[in-house]
C-alpha positions as CSV (number, residue, x, y, z in Angstrom):
1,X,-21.9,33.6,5.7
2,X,-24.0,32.7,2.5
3,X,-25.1,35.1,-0.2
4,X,-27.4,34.2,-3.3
5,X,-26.5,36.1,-6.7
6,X,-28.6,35.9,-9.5
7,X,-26.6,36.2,-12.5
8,X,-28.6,36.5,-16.2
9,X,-27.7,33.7,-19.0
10,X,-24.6,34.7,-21.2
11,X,-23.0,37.5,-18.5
12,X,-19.5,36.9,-17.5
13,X,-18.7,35.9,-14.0
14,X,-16.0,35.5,-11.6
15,X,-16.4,34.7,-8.2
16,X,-14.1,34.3,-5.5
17,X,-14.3,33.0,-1.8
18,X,-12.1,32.6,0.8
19,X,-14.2,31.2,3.8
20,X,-16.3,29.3,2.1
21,X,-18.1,27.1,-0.6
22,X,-19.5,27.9,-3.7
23,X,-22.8,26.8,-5.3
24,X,-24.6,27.1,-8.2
25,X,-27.7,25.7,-10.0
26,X,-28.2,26.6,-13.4
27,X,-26.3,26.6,-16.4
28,X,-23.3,28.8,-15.6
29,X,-21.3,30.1,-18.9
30,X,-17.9,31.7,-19.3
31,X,-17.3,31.4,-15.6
32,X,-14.1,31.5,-13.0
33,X,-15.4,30.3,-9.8
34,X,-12.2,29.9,-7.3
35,X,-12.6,29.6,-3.3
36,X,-9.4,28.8,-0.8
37,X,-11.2,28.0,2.4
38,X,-14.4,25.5,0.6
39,X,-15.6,23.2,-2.2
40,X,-17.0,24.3,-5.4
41,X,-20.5,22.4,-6.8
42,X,-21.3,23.7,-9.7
43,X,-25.3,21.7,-11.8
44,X,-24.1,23.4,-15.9
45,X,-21.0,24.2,-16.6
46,X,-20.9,25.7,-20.4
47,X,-18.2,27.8,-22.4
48,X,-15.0,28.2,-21.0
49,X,-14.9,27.1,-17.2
50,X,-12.1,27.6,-14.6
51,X,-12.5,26.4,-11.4
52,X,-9.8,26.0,-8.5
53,X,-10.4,25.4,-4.7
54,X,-7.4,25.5,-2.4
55,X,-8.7,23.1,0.2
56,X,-12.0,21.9,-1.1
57,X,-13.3,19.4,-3.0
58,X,-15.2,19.9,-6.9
59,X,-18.5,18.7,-8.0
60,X,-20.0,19.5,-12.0
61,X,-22.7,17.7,-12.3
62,X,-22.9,18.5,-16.6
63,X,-20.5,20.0,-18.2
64,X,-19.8,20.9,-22.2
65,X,-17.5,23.3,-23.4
66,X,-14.2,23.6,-21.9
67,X,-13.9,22.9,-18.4
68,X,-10.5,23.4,-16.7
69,X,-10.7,22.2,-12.9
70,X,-7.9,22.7,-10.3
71,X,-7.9,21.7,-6.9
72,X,-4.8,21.4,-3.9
73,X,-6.7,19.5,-1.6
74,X,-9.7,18.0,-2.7
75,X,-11.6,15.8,-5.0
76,X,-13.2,16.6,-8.0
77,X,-16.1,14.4,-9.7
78,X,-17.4,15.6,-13.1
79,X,-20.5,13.7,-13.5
80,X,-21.7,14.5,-18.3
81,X,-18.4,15.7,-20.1
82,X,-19.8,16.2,-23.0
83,X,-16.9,18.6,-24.4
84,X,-13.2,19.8,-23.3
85,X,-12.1,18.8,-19.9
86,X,-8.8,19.4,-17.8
87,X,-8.6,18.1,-14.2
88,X,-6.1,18.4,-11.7
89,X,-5.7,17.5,-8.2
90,X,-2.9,17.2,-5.7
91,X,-4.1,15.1,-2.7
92,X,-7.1,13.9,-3.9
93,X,-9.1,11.5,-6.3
94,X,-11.0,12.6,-10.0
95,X,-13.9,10.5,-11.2
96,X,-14.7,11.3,-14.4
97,X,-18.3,10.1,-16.0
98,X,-18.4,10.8,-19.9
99,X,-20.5,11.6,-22.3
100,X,-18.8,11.7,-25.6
101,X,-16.2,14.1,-24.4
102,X,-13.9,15.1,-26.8
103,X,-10.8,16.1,-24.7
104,X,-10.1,14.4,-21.2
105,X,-7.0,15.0,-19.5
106,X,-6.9,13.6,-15.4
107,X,-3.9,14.3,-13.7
108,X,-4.0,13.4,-9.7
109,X,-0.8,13.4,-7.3
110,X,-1.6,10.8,-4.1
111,X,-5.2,9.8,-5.3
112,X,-6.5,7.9,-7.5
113,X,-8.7,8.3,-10.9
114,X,-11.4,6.5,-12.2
115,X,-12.8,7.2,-15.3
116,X,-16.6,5.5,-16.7
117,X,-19.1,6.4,-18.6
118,X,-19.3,6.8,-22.9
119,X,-16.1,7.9,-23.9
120,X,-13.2,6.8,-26.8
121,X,-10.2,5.9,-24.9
122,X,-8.1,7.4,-27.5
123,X,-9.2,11.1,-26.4
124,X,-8.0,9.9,-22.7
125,X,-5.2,10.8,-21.0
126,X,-4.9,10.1,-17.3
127,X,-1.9,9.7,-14.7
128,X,-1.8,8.5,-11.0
129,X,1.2,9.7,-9.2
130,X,0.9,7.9,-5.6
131,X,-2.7,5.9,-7.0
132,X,-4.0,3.9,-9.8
133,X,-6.3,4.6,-12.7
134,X,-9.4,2.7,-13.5
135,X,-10.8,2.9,-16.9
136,X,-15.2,1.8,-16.4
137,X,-17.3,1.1,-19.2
C-alpha cells in the first residue's frame, strides 16, 4: 500500500509505518518519520529531524538543522550535513558526506563508517564496534 500526503512548509509532522517505506521529496521541517517493516528516504531534512527504521535502511539526501537518525537493521547514508547530525545503527554501515557540519556523531555496531566530504575532523566523533572507520577527504 502507498499513500501520497501533501504536507504545507513549516507544519509539524509525524509519520509512522509499519509495512512499509517512507518517502519524501521536498524540504521536510520539524519532522519524526519512523517505519518498523521499511526504509526511510527522505530529499531536505531541516529543523529538528528524528528518524528511526526498525528493519530498513536511511537515505537524506540534504540535511541542515539537527538531524538524529536511528536504525536496528539498516544502513543509513546522509549525503550534505550542513548542521547537527546524530547517527546510529546496529547491524549496518553510515556514510556520511559533509558539508561544513557542525556536529557529527556516527556510532555503528557490526558495520562499518565512512565519513567524506568538507568537514573539520575536530567536530567528528565516530566508533566502529565489529567494523572500521574511514575518514575521506
Amino acid at each position: 500500500m502507498m499513500a501520497t500526503i501533501r504536507i504545507p512548509r513549516g507544519v509539524r509532522v509525524t509519520a509512522t509505518n509499519c509495512a512499509g517505506e517512507i518517502s519524501v521529496s521536498g524540504p521536510l521541517t520539524d519532522s519524526q518519520p519512523h517505519t518498523s517493516g521499511g526504509g526511510i528516504w527522505l530529499d531536505k531534512a531541516e529543523g529538528t529531524t528524528v528518524v528511526a527504521a526498525s528493519s530498513g535502511g536511511i537515505a537524506v539526501r540534504n540535511s541542515s538543522g539537527s538531524l538524529h537518525a536511528t536504525t536496528s537493521g539498516g544502513t543509513i547514508a546522509v549525503i550534505g550535513i550542513s548542521g547537527m547530525a546524530v547517527l546510529h545503527t546496529s547491524g549496518g554501515c553510515i556514510l556520511a558526506r559533509g558539508n561544513g557540519p557542525t556536529t557529527l556523531n556516527a556510532v555503528a555496531f557490526g558495520g562499518d563508517i565512512q565519513i567524506s566530504g568538507r568537514y573539520d575532523r575536530k567536530v567528528v566523533t565516530a566508533s566502529a564496534f565489529g567494523g572500521c572507520v574511514r575518514y575521506l577527504k
